[in-house]
One Martini backbone bead per residue (centre of mass of N, CA, C, O) as a GRO file, in nm:
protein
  240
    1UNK     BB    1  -3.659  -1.678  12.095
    2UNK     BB    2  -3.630  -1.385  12.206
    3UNK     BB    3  -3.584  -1.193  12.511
    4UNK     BB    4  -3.748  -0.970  12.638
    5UNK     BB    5  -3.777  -0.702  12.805
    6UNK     BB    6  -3.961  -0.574  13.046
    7UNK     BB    7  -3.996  -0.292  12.932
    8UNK     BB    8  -4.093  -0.396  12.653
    9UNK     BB    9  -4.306  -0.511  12.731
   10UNK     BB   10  -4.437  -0.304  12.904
   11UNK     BB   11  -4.525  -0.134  12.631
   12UNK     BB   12  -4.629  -0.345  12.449
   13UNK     BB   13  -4.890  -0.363  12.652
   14UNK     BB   14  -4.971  -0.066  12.590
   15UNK     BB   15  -5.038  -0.026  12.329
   16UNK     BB   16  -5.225  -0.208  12.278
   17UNK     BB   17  -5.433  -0.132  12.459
   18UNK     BB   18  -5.463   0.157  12.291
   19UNK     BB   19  -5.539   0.060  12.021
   20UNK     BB   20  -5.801  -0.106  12.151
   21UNK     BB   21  -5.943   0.172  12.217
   22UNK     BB   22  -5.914   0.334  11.963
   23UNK     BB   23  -6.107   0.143  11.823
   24UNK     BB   24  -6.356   0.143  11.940
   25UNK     BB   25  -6.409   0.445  11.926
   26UNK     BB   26  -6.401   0.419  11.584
   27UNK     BB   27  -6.720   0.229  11.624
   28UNK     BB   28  -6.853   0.387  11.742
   29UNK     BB   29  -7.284   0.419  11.774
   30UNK     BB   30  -7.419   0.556  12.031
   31UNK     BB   31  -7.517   0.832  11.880
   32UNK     BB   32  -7.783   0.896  11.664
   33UNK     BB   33  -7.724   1.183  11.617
   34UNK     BB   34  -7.379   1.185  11.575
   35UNK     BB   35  -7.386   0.977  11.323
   36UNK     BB   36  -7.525   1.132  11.138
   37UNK     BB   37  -7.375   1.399  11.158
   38UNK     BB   38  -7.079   1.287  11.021
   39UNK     BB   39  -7.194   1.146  10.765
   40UNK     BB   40  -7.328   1.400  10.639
   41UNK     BB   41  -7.060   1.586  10.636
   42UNK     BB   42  -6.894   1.399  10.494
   43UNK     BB   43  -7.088   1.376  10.217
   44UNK     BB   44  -7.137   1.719  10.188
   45UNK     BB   45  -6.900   1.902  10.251
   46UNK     BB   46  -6.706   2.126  10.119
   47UNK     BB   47  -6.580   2.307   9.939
   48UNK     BB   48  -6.251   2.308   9.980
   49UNK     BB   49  -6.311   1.966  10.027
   50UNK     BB   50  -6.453   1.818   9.788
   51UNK     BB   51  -6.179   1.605   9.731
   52UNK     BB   52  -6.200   1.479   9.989
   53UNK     BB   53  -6.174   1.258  10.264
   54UNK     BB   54  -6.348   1.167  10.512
   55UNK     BB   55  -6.367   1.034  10.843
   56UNK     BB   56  -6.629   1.036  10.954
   57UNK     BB   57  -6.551   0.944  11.269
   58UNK     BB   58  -6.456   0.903  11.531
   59UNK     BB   59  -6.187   1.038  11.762
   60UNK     BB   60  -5.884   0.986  11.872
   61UNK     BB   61  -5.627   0.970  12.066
   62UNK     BB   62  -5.338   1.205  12.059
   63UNK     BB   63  -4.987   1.070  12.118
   64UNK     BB   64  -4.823   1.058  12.416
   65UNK     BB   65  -4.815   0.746  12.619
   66UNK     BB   66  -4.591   0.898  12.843
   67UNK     BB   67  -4.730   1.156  12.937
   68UNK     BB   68  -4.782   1.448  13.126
   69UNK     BB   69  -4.946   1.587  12.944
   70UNK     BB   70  -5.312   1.638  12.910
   71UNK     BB   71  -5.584   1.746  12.661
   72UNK     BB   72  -5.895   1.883  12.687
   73UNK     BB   73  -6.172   1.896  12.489
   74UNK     BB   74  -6.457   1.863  12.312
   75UNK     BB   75  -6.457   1.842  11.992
   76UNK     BB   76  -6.476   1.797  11.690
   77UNK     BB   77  -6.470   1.940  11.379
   78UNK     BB   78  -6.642   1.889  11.134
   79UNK     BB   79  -6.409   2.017  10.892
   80UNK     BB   80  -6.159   1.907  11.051
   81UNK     BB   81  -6.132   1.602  11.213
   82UNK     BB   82  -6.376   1.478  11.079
   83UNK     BB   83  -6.173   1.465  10.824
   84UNK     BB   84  -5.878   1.364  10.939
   85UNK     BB   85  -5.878   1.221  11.226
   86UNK     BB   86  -5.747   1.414  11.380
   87UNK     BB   87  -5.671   1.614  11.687
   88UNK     BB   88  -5.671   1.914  11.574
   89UNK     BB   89  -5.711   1.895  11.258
   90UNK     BB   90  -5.841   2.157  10.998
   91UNK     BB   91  -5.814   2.409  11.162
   92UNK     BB   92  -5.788   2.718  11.352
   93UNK     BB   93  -5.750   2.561  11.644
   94UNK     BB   94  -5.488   2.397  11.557
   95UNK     BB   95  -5.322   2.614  11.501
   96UNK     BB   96  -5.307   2.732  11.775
   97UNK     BB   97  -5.214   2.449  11.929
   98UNK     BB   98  -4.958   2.395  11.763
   99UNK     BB   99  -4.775   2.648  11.782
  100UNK     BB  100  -4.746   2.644  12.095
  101UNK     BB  101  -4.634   2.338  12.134
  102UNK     BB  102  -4.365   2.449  11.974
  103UNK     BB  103  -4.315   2.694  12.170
  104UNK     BB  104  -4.273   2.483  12.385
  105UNK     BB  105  -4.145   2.179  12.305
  106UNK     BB  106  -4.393   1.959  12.252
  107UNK     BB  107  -4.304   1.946  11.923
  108UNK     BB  108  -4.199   1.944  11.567
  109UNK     BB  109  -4.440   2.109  11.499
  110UNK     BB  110  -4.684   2.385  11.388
  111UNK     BB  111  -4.829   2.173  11.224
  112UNK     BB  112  -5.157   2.036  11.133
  113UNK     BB  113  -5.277   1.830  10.858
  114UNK     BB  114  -5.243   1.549  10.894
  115UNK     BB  115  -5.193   1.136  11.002
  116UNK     BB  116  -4.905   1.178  10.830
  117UNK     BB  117  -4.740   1.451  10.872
  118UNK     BB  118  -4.521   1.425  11.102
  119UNK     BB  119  -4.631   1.452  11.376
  120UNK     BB  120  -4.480   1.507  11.746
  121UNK     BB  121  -4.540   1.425  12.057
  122UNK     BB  122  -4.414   1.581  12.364
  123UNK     BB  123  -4.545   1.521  12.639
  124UNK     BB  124  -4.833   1.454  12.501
  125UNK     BB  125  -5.196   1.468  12.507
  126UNK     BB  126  -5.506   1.420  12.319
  127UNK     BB  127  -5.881   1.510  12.341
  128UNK     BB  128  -6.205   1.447  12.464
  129UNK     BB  129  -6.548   1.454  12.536
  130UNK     BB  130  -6.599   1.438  12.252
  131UNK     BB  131  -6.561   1.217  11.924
  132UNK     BB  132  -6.762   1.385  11.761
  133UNK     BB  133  -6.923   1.582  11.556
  134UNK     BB  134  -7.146   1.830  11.664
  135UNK     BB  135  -7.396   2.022  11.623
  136UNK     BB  136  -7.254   2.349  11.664
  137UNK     BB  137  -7.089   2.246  11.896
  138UNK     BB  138  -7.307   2.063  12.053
  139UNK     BB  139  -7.310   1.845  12.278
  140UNK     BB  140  -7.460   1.689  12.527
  141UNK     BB  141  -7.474   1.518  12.776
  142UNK     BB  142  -7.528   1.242  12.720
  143UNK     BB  143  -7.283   1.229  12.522
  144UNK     BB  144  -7.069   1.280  12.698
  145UNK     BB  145  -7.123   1.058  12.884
  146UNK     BB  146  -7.069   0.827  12.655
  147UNK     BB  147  -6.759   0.910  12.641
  148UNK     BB  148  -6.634   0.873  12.960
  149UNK     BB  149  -6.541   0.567  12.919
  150UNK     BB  150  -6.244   0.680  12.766
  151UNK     BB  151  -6.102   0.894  12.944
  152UNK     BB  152  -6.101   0.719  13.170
  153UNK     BB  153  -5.894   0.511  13.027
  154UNK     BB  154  -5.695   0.697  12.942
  155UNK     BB  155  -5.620   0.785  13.169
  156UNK     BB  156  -5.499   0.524  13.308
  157UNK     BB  157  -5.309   0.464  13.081
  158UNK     BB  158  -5.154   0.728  13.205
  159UNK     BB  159  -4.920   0.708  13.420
  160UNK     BB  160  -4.740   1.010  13.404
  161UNK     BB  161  -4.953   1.192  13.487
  162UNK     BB  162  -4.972   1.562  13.596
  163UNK     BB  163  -5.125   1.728  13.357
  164UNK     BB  164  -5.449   1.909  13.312
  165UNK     BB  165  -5.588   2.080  13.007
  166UNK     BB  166  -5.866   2.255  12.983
  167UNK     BB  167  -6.036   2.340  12.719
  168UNK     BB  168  -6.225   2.529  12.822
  169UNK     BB  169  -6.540   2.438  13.032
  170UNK     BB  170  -6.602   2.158  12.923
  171UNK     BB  171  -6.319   2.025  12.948
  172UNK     BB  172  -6.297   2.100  13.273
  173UNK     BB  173  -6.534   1.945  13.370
  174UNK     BB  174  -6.465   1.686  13.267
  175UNK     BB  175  -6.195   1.629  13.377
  176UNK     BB  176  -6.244   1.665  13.684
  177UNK     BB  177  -6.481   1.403  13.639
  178UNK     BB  178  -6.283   1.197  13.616
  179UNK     BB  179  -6.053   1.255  13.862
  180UNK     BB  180  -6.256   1.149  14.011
  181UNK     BB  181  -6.371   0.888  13.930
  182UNK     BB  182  -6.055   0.800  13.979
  183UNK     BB  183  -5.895   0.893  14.199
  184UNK     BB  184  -5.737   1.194  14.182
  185UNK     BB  185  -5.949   1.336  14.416
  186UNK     BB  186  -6.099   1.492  14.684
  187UNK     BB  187  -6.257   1.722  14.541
  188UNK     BB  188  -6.568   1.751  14.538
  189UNK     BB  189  -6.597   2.018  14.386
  190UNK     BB  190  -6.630   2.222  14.121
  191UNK     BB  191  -6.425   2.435  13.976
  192UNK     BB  192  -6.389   2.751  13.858
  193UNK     BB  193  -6.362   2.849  13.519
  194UNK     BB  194  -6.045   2.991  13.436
  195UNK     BB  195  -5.761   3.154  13.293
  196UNK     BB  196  -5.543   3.014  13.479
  197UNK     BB  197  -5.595   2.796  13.638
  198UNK     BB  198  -5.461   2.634  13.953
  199UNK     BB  199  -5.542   2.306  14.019
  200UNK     BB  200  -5.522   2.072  14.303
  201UNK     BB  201  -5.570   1.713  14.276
  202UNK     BB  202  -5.303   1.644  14.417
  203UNK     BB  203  -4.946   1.621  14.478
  204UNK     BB  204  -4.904   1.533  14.120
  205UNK     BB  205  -5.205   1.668  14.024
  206UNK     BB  206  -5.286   1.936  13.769
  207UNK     BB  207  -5.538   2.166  13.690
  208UNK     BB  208  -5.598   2.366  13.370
  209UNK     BB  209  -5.719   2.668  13.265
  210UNK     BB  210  -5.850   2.744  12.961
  211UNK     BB  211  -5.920   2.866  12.666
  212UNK     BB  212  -6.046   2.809  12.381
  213UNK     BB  213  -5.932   2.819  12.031
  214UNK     BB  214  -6.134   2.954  11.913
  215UNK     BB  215  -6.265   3.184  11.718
  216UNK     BB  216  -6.427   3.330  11.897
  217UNK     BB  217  -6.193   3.397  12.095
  218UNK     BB  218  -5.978   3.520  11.880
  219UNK     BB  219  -6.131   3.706  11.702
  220UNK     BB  220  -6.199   3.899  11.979
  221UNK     BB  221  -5.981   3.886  12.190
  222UNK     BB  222  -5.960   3.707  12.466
  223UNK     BB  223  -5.756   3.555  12.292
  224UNK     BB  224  -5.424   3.519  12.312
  225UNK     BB  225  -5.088   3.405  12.238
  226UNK     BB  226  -4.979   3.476  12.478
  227UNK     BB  227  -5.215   3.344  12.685
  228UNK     BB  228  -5.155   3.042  12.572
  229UNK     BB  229  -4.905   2.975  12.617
  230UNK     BB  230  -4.883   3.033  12.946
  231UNK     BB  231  -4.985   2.747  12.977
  232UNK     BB  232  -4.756   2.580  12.908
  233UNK     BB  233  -4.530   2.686  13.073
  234UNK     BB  234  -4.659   2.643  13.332
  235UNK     BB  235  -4.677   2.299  13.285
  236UNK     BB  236  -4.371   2.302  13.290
  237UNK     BB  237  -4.280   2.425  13.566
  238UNK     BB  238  -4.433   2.213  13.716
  239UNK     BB  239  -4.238   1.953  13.589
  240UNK     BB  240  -3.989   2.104  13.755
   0.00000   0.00000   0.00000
């Protein structure tokens, strides 16, 4: 048998780690309420996809393993991930943030349509507060809380994170809560969520807040694409 070099060898035993990950996460059946609610989205669809097969399980997180920039949501969108399998893929609110990401240079395509689709992002990870798609988009804290140890452990194993984007303000508090936890920061108190804030977790990494691209917020004009763009140019530049 030939010799990997070490290079490959420790790649390949990060891959499995995270490989190992993501399958935990998608076995979870923590949180008896939202085990039942993603059950029930799964079999009774609605009419537009009601001829798909819905992944109706937990939604594992996606992207480049060896990222510098890190995005964390809310969670699945019912109709969303939690039918595609992919963060952010299956709604318009993943419309909106496959097109920034494109234009900012950070995948090879501007849409996400589900798991097979050839899409690759480059130098980003993508995750989220909870795994479940919750009733309402409304997870509670103790269900936040159950998926806690899964993001700790994504952030553990991205090696190269510099940059960390909370979209909405539990995203941003997620985010926030876990750089403490791992001890990615001394500051004691979390920052206050406003879009476009950008907070110094320590010396080589930031973090940046920005609106979440639901509906709610790009149909009032809250979120406009220019103002979503200018998150990523940001976490770019930081980069440089």
């Amino acid at each position: 048998m030939c010799h990997l070099s070490k290079k490959f060898t420790k790649s390949f035993q990060f891959m499995t780690t995270f490989n190992s990950l993501q399958n935990k996460i998608i076995a979870c059946t923590q949180c008896p309420r939202l085990v039942k609610w993603r059950k029930e989205v799964a079999a009774t669809k609605v009419r537009r996809f009601s001829q798909e097969h819905y992944w109706g399980k937990p939604v594992p997180g996606f992207g480049d393993p060896k990222a510098e920039i890190v995005l964390v949501g809310l969670a699945p969108a019912a109709h969303g991930a939690n039918r595609t399998g992919r963060m952010f893929t299956g709604d318009e609110s993943g419309n909106w943030l496959y097109r920034a990401l494109y234009k900012a240079g950070l995948s090879n395509k501007d849409v996400s349509v589900s798991r097979d689709d050839g899409l690759i992002l480059n130098n980003v990870y993508i995750t989220a507060s909870c795994r479940c798609a919750p009733p309402q988009n409304k997870p509670s804290n103790k269900e936040i809380q159950n998926c806690r140890p899964f993001i700790v452990e994504e952030f553990r194993l991205l090696k190269n994170l510099r940059v960390i984007i909370g979209l909405g303000k539990i995203g941003f508090d997620t985010a926030f809560d876990v750089a403490k936890h791992s001890e990615l920061t001394e500051l004691q108190h979390r920052p206050k969520f406003s879009h476009g804030v950008i907070v110094h977790l320590n010396k080589k990494l930031i973090l940046i807040g920005s609106y979440h691209p639901s509906q709610q917020n790009t149909f009032t004009g809250k979120l406009t694409e220019p103002m979503f763009n200018s998150i990523f140019q940001s976490a770019k530049s930081y980069l440089k």
